[in-house]
Each structure stands twice: as C-alpha cells, then as structure tokens.
N, C-alpha and C positions, 0 to 999 in steps of 0.2 A: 387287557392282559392276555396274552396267551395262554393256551394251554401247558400241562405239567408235561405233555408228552412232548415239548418243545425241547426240555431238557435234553433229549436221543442224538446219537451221533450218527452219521451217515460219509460215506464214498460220495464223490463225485461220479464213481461210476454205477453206484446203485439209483442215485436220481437218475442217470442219463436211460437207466432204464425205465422210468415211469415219462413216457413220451408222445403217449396215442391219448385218442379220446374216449374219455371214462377214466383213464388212468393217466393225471400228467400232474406234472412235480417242477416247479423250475427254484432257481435258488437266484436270493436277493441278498449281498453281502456278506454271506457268509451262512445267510439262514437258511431253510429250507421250508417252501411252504405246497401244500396239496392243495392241487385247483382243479380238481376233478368233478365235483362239484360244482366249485364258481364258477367255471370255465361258460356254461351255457349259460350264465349272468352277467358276464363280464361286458361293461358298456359298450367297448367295440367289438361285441360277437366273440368266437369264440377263435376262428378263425385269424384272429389277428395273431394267437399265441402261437400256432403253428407259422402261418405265415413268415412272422419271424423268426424262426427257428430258435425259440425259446425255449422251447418242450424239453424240459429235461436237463437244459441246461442255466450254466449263469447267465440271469436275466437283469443281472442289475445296472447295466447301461443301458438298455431298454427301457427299462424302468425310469430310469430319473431322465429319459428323457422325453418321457410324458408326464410325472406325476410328483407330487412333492412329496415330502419324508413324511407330514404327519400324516399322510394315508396309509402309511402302513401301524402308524400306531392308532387306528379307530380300531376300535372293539370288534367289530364284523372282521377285518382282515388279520387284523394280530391274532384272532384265534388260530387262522388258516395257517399258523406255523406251528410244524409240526416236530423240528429239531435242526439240528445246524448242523455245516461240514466239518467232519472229522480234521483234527489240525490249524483248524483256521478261527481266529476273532473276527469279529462287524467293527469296522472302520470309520460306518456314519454313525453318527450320533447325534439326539437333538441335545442343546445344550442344557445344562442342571441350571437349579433356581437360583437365580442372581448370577450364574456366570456368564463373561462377556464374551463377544464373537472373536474366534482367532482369522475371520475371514479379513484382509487389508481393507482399511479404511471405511471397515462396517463398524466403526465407535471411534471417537472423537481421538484425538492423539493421546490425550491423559491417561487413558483406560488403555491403550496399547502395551505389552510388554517391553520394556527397558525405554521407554520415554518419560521424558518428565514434565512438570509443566509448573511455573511461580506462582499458578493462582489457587491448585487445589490441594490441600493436606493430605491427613492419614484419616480426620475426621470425614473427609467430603468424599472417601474411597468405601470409608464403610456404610456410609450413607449410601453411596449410588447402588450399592448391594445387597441395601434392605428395600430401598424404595423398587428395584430391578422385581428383586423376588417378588415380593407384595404384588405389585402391578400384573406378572405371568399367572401368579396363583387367585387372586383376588378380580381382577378388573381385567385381564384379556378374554376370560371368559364370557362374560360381558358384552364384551365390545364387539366382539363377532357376532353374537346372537342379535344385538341391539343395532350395528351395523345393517345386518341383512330382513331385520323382521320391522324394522323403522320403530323399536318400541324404546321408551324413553329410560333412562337409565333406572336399573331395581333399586328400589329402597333399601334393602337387606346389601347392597353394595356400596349404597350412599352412608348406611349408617357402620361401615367397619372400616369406610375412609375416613368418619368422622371422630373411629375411636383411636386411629393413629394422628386424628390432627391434621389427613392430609387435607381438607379444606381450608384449613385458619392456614397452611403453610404455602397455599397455590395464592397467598396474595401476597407474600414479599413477608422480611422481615419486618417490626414492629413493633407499637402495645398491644395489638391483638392478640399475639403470642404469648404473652406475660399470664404464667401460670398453669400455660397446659405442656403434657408432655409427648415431644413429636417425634414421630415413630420409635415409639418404645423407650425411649428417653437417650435415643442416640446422638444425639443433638439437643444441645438447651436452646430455648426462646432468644436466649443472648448472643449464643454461637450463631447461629443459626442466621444465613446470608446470602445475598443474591444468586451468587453457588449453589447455594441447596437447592434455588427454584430453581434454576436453571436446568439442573439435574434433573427435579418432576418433571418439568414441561416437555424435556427428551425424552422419556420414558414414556412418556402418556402416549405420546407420537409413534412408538415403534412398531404400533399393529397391523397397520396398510389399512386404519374406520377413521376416515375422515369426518365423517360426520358424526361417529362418537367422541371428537378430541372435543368440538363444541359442545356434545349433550355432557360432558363428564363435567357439567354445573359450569362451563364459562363464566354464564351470564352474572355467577357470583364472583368469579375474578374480577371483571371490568367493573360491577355495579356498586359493590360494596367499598373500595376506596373513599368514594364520594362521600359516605356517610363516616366514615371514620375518621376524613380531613375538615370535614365538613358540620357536620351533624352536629348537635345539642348531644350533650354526656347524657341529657333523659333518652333520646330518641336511640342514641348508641345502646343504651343499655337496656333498651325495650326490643329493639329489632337481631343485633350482632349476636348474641348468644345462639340464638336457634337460626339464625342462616351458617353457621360456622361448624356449628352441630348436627348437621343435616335435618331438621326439621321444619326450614321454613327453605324455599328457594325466592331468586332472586334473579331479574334482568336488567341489563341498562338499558331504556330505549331513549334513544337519539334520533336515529333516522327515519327520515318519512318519504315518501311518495314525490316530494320535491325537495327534499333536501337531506341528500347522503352525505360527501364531503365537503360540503358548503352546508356548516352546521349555523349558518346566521341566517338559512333561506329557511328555518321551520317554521309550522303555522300553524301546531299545536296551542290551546291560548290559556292563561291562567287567569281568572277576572278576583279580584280580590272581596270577599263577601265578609267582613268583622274578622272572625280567629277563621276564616277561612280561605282557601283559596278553591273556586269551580272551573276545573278543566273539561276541555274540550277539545278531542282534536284526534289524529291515528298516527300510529307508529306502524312500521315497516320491516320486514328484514330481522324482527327481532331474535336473537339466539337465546334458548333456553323458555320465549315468553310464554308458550303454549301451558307449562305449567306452574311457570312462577306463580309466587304469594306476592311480590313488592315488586316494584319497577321505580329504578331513578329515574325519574324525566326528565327532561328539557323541556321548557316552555318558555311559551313569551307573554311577557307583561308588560305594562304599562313603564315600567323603567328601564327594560331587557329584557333579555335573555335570562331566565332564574333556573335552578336546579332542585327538583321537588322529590322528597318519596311519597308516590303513592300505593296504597295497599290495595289487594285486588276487590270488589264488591262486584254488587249486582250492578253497577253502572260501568264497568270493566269490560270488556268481550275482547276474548283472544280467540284467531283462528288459527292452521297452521298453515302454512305458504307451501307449495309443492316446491322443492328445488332440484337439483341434479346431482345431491349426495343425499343422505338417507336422513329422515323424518325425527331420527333418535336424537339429532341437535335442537328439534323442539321450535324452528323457525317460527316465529308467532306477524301477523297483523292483528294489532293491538287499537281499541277502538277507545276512548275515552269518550263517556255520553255524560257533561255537568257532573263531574265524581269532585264530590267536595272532600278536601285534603286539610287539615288542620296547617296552619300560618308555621309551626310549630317541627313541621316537618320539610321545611325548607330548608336545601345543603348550602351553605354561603350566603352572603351577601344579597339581597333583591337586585337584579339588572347585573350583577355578574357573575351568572351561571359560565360565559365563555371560559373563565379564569379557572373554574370548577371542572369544566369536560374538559379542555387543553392540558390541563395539569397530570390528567389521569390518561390521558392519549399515551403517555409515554412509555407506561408500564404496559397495556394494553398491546400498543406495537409492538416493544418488545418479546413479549408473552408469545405474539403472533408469528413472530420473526422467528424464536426457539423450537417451537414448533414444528414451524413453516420449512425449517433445516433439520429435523430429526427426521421427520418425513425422507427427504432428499436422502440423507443419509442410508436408507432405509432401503429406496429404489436402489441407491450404489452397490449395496450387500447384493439386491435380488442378481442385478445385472452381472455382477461378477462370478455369483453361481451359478447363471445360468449359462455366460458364456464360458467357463470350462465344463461342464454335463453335457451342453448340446453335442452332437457330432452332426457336422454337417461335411460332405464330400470326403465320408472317411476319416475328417479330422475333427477336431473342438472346435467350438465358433471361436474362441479368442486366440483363434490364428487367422483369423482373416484381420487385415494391417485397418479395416474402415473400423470397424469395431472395435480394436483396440484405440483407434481415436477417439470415437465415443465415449468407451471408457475414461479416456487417459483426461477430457476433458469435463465430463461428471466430478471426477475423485478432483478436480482441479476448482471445481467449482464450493463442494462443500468445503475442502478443507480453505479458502480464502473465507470463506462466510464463516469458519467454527473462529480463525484466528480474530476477525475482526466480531463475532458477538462476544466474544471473552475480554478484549479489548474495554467495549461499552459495560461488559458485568460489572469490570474490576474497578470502571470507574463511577456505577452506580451506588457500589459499596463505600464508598471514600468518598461521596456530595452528598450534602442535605435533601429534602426535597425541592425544596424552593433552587439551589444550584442544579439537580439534577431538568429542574421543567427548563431553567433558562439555557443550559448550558448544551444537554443532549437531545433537545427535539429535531435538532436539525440531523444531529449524527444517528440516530435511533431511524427517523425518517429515510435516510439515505439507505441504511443498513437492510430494512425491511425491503426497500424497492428493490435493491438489488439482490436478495436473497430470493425474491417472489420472482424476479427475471430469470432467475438461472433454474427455479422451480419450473419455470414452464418451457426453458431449453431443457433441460435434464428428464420431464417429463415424456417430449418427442425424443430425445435419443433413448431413451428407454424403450420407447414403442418401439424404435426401428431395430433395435437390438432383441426383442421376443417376439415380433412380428405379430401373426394373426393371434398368437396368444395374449397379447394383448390387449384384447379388442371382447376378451372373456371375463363374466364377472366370478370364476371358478377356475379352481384350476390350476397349472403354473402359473400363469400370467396374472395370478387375482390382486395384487398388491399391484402391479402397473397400472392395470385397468381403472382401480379404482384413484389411484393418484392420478392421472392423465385427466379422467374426470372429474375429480376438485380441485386441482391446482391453481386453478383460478381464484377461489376463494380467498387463498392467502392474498390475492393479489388486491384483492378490494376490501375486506374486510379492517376495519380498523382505520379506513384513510385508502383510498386506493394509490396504483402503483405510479402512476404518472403527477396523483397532485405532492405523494408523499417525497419524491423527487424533487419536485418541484422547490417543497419548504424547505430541503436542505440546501437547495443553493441560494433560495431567497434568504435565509438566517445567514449563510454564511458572509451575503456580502452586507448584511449592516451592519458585520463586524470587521470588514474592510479597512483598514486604518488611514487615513487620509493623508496620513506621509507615503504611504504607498504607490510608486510608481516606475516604470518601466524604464 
C-alpha cells in the first residue's frame, strides 16, 4: 500500500525540480515517487537514473522497459510514492479479480468483447469468473512461492480447493460430483461439463509455474478415474472421499525406466499370494509420487497386464527425481519392495489393466493438451506487451516487420488449437465413455501433438522476440524463460509427441472403408 501522503498533488514542474542526488523524484504514469533514498539501492546503481535522464522527469517508458507492473505494487516500492500529477489519471492497471485481459488474443475468443461462441452459456461465463478470481486470490500465491522454493503445494491451499469442490471438479463431470456443491453452488453436479473443466485447466495454466500446474495434485486427475471406472463400490467408498477432499493424495504410476510410451514393455510384477497380490518392481517419472498416500499401478501377471491400487507402507520408497522445472510437481521414483496389496483392490478385470490405462489416456491427454495451450496463450499476451513497451531504434519493437511475423504466427498457432480443442470438448460432452475411448483417441492424440509442436515453435519465437531477457529466470522475461524451459514436458508427458502422432493416423486408417479408392 502506499502511503496517505500519495494522496498530494504536484506540477510537472515541481518534480523537474527534484533532479540531483539526495534529492530526485521521477514520475511513473502519472504518480509521483521519491528515490532519494533508493536511489543508492537501486540494482543498477544509482547512476542509471541520471544516465537516463530520468531525474525529475516522466520515467515511465524507462520504466516498463526494464520492469514489470507488479514491481511497483510490492510493498518496498509503493511506499516510495509520494502523490501524483496535478490533472492527470494512471492508465496502467493490473487487472481486478476475475476480470479478463483487453490485451488481443491473451483469452480464448469467448471471453473477447462482442464475440460469440455455440459452445459456452451465461452459466459457463460466470463460472470462468469465479474459478478466474479464486485461482489470482487463492492459488497464484502459491504457485509462485511453490514455483521458485521447489516446495509441494500448502495444505491450507489444498483444503480451500477442497471446499469449493475444485478437486472432485478437475476430473470431469460424473457420480463423483453427485451431492457436493461446486464453487459456491454456481454450477450443479448436473450442469456442470466438459466446459467447466476445460475452463479450470486454462486458469490453472495462466501463471508462467510450470511445475506447479503438475504439483496442483495432477496425479489425482489421471489416477483416480481408474478407481471410479474400475474399482469395487467398497474400495470407492474407502479411498474417493478423502482424495477429493484433500486429505489423502494420489498418483498414477505407469512408467518405468523401460517403459514410458510403450506401456506393454513394464516389469513391475504382481505374484498372486491367496487375497493377495506381492508387488515388486520401480516406477519412474512419477508426478505428484513424492508425497502421495495411494498409487494406481500397472503391473504384470501372470494373465497381463492388471491395474492395482496400492497404499503407501514401509515397503513403498519414494524419491524425488531432479528435473528442469521445479521440485513442487513432486516427481517421485517409486520403488516397490514385495508390498502385499489385498486381491480386492484391483481396477478391472485380471490381464486387462491395457483397457484400464488406454481408456483414461484420453482424459489425461486431453487435460494436458488444455493446459499445454493456456500456457501458449499466456506467452502470446507476454509477447504482445512486450513488443509495444520495448523501444528499440526510437521506435516500439512491434514495428520491426520480423517480429510482427512472430507474432502474427504465435496468435496463429493458438487460436487453430483453441478452435479445434473445443471441437473435441463439445464432442466429449455428447459420447459415452466407452464412444469417447473408441472414437477420440486417435483425434485427442493428434490434437495434443500438434498443440505441443507449436508449444515449442512459439516457445523459440518468443525467445527471439524478448531476447537475452529471456534467458532470466526474474524479471521481464520470467514467464518465457520458464516456458522455453518446460515446454518439453507437455510434449512427452501423457504419450509423447511423436508416438501420440503416430496413433492418430494408425486409428485413422482402420477406419479406412474399403470401398475407398482413388
């Protein structure tokens, strides 16, 4: 907060008086702040303020073209304002809770002023409103602290998602919904559809913490399906309440040390012992596993491939894996040492667990996909800002014609990925599941690869567009940096980029019709 003495009015020409050192004053949109003090604090000396002929004057293109807006709202700086110029309002603004960006093509076309769109209501607008606010006031806090200190998502975070439902709502519509009420009761369990999620998974995305969109409990989106498609109504009704609740967490482990997207090559083993089953074996890569309570497994037995929950014990050992986005996702290698599992808590059928992990690929991908493009989204805003603030050779960057290419091909790139995931949303709402596993893996598939392709062109034209600021993990450039640096993940996570390619066109031609010919 600033001071009360901010309230004061001032000349442009009374600052141009306060110019030297000991006494210098420059104005930032309108406001007026005293750095006579900070000045010999200031990270580039003190010298830089003179330099630039700052001193005394309007500094606010100077300013935002080193620094972002919310530095002058931290505590330390916003005191340093001491009142604003006589005649004149502040024109930047960060934006209020829940409202959406007027920057082009920094929100999906729906959320645009005077657009329309067939797929979302008056329901699904005050929905993105409530979930918007929640998320800045609630969870951005969070994810930047959790982001940069590698520390796994607070409890006190987990349990006021749990009191709006948002965990039971990050898995899709459902029974699991049947009887609670989601965020605030703006939406019923009934209403309430693939839109809605689609909506969280953008929001979750909008912070530039890659590595908090996995720690913000993933491993309960992907791992819990299984048991609710799957599971015994005793087992559901022992485990689902307190993972949905935030009191128990939860991972899927699948992949191991030889077998990532070739999920028939595990060697995890289940040996069947009376009402039990004794595993043995390590998982890999796993998101969330560091501090999960339960892990679905994959294992194999003696008739297949089976799908198991097991609960964590002393024969459990999770480590965490170091990766190259932050700790807060919780990456675990997962060690199974003879952890006897009751017969009882097996998901499906004995020998076909594939039909169990395939089934839930879809939601999973897609999940990743949503994401994987709110993100994108997100770089488009930074780059658009950035290139009108820059001046470079006297002018804005987005007058040089390379860079308005960059652009023009980013904004080109999300808005074909936002038309064609609303596409799969609207047809995920309108299939069963059993149509949605047969009909969309192959379209889900394709959708991901190519959304995670244009993630990692759009990732390089962003670097070249904020240059060496990019290449900082502070700063302006802190949201490219850190995208540029996990872009990848979307691209492997869940199926990587090349075999998830791959399934879409192998689905597509076994549905090649045989009267089919050229």
């Amino acid at each position: 907060m600033a001071s009360n003495s901010s309230s004061k009015q001032f000349t442009t020409e009374e600052v141009a008086r306060h110019n030297k050192e000991g006494d210098l004053w420059i104005t930032i949109d309108s406001k007026v702040y005293d750095l006579s003090k900070f000045a010999g604090l200031h990270p580039g000396g003190p010298n830089v303020l003179f330099a630039n002929s700052v001193a005394g004057q309007d500094a606010t293109e100077a300013f935002f073209g080193l620094h972002r807006l919310e530095v002058l709202h931290r505590p330390q700086y916003a005191r340093l304002q001491i009142g604003t110029i006589q005649g004149e309002e502040p024109t930047i603004k960060p934006l209020g809770p829940g409202e959406a960006s007027k920057v082009p093509y920094a929100e999906a076309t729906w959320l645009a002023d005077g657009f329309q769109s067939p797929y979302y209501t008056d329901g699904h607008r005050k929905f993105q409103k409530a979930v918007r606010t929640f998320f800045s006031e609630v969870i951005q806090p969070a994810a930047l602290e959790c982001e940069e200190k590698g520390k796994r998502i607070p409890q006190e975070v987990v349990d006021k998602m749990a009191e709006v439902n948002l965990i039971a709502m990050r898995l899709g519509p459902g029974k699991h919904l049947k009887g609670r009420t989601l965020m605030n009761g703006i939406v019923t369990p009934e209403e309430f559809d693939y839109f809605h999620e689609l909506i969280i998974n953008t929001e979750l995305a909008r912070f530039g913490t890659r590595g908090f969109v996995d720690g913000l409990l993933n491993g309960i989106v992907i791992g819990v399906p299984p048991i609710l498609n799957y599971g015994s109504p005793e087992l559901q009704a022992r485990v689902v309440p307190d993972i949905l609740n935030g009191k128990k967490f939860l991972a899927l482990a699948i992949s191991e040390a030889f077998a990532g997207s070739d999920v028939s090559g595990l060697q995890t083993t289940a040996v069947r012992d009376g009402d039990f089953w004794v595993v043995t074996g390590t998982k890999k890569w796993i998101t969330n596993g560091v501090f999960s309570d339960y892990f679905t497994t994959g294992c194999k037995t003696e008739t297949g491939f089976t799908v198991m929950l097991i609960e964590r014990n002393d024969n459990v050992d999770t480590k965490a894996i170091k990766t190259s986005y932050s700790p807060t996702a919780g990456t675990a290698y997962v060690t199974f040492d003879n952890v006897r599992v009751p017969v009882a808590n097996t998901l499906g059928p004995v020998g076909n667990g594939m039909s169990v992990i395939l089934s839930n690929f879809n939601h999973e991908r897609w999940m990743v996909t949503a994401t994987a493009l709110a993100a994108q989204r997100v770089v488009v805003e930074e780059c658009l800002k950035w290139a009108t603030q820059r001046m470079v050779f006297g002018k804005p960057l987005s007058s040089q014609a390379v860079i308005r290419a960059k652009l023009g091909l980013m904004i080109s790139r999300v808005e074909a990925a936002q038309s064609w995931i609303e596409h799969i949303t609207h047809q995920m709402n309108n299939m069963t599941y059993a149509e949605t596993a047969s009909k969309l893996a192959g379209p889900i598939g394709l959708l991901k690869a190519f959304v995670t392709k244009c993630g990692s062109e759009t990732a390089t034209d962003a670097s070249q567009v904020f240059g060496g600021r990019a290449l900082t993990v502070s700063g302006m450039g802190k949201v490219i940096e850190n995208y540029h640096r996990t872009v990848m993940f979307d691209a492997i996570l869940a199926g990587a980029e090349d075999v998830l390619a791959d399934l879409g066109v192998r689905q597509a031609m076994k549905k090649m019709p045989p009267s089919s010919r050229l």
